[in-house]
N, C-alpha and C positions, 0 to 999 in steps of 0.2 A: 623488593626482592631481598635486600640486605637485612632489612627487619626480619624477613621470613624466617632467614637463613639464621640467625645469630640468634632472635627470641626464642626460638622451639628446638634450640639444641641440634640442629642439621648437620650444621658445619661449627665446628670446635673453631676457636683460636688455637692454634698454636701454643702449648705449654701446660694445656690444661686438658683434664681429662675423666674430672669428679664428677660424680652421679647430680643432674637434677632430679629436683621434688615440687609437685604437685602443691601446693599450700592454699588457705584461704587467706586474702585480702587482709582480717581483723588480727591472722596470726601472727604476720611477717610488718605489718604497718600497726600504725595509729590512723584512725579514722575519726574525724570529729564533724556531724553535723551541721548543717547551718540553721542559723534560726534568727528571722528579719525583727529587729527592734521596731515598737510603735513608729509610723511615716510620721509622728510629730516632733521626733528625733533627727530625721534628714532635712538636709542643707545642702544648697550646689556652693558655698561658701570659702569652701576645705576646713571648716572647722570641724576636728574629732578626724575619725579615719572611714576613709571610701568603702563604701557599703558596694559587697560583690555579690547581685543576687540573680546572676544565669549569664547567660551567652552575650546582653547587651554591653553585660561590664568585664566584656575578654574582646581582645584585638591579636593577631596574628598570635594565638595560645598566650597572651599573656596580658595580666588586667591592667585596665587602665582606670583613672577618674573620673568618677563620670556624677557620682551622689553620694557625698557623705553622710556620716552619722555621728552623736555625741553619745551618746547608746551603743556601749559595744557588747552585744548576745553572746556571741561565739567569736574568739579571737581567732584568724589567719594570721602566720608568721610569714613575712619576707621566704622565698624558695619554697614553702608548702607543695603539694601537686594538688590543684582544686579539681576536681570535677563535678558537671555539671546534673542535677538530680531529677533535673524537670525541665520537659521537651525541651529543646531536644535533650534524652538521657543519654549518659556519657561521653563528654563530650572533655576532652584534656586539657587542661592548661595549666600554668604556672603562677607564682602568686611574684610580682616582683618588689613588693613591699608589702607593708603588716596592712592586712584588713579585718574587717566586720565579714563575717561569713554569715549570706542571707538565707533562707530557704529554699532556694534553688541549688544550691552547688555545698560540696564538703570537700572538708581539704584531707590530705592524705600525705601522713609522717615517713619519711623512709629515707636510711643513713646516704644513700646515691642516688644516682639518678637512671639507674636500672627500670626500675619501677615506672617512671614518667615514660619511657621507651617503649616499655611493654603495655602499658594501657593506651597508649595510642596506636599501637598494632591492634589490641582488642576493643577499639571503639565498636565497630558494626555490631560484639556481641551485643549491645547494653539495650538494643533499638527490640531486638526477642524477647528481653527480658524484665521491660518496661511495662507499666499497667495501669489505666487510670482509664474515666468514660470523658472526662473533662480533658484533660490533659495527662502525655505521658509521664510518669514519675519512677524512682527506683525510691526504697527506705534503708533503713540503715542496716537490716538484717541482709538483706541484698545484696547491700556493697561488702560488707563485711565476711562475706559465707560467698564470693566472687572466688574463683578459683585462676594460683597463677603458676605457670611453671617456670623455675628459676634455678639459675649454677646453686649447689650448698658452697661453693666456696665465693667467699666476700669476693677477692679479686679477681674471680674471672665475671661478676658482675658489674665491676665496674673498668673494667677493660673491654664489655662489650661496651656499656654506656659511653666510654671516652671514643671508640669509634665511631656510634651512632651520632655523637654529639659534634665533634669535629665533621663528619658529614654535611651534619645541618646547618653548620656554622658557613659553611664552602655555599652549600646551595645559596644560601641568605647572601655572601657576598658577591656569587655569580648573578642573583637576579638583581642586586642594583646594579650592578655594572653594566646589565644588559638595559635595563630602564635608563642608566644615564648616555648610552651609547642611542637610544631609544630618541631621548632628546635633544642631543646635539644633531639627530641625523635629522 
């Protein structure tokens, strides 16, 4: 409800009060592609950097180790916003160190963490807008020409983001405490 409320301009914060704007995806970010290096390049070893190529190499939105690669195609930076391109499409997460960006997922440039908030408000659209007979997939025109609505001013985007964020941070440490209250009982 608070995503509702703060993503789509409902309820203002306090102090602000500038026009949002409709924008495509490719206008307001950097979008880069992924694209899987020959498998004669992967290793479970750790040598070179962890190849991230869909949903099996993201854990609670954010990736983990799972198969490296010495072959790096398309570089992921540490904090990127990856999402996922092929079934399931759209799907958000976080890049918490530098990867190999495979052909399932692209990463996505942007100066805050607004962006990461709002696309995970708009995951459901990505599932309408996916197409494949094999599997579902979105391409790059897709993501790019993706429409988002956002404050024109920097800081009331990322004063929504610091509340959205501090939210998440509270959930994440209410459910361990309930999980370790879980096991001592």
């Amino acid at each position: 409800a608070t995503m509702q409320q703060l993503l789509t301009g409902k309820t203002r914060l306090p102090g602000f009060d500038g026009e949002w704007e409709e924008k495509r995806l490719g206008d307001i970010s950097e979008v880069i592609m992924g694209q899987s290096p020959s498998s004669t390049y992967y290793n479970r070893s750790g040598k070179g950097l962890p190849l991230i190529q869909g949903n099996a190499d993201i854990l609670n939105r954010r990736t983990i180790q799972r198969v490296f690669t010495t072959k790096v195609t398309k570089y992921g930076r540490n904090g990127d916003i990856l999402m996922s391109v092929r079934a399931p499409v759209g799907e958000i997460s976080r890049a918490v160190f530098d990867v190999c960006l495979g052909r399932g997922v692209c990463a996505i440039r942007f100066p805050n963490e607004f962006l990461f908030h709002a696309l995970i408000y708009r995951e459901p659209e990505w599932s309408r807008m996916s197409k494949g007979s094999t599997f579902d997939s979105v391409n790059s025109v897709d993501v790019k020409t993706f429409k988002i609505n956002l404050p024109n001013e920097f800081s009331e985007q990322k004063a929504i983001a610091t509340i959205l964020s501090d939210m998440d941070t509270e959930i994440t440490a209410l459910t361990q405490r309930r999980n370790k209250t879980k096991m001592i009982k």
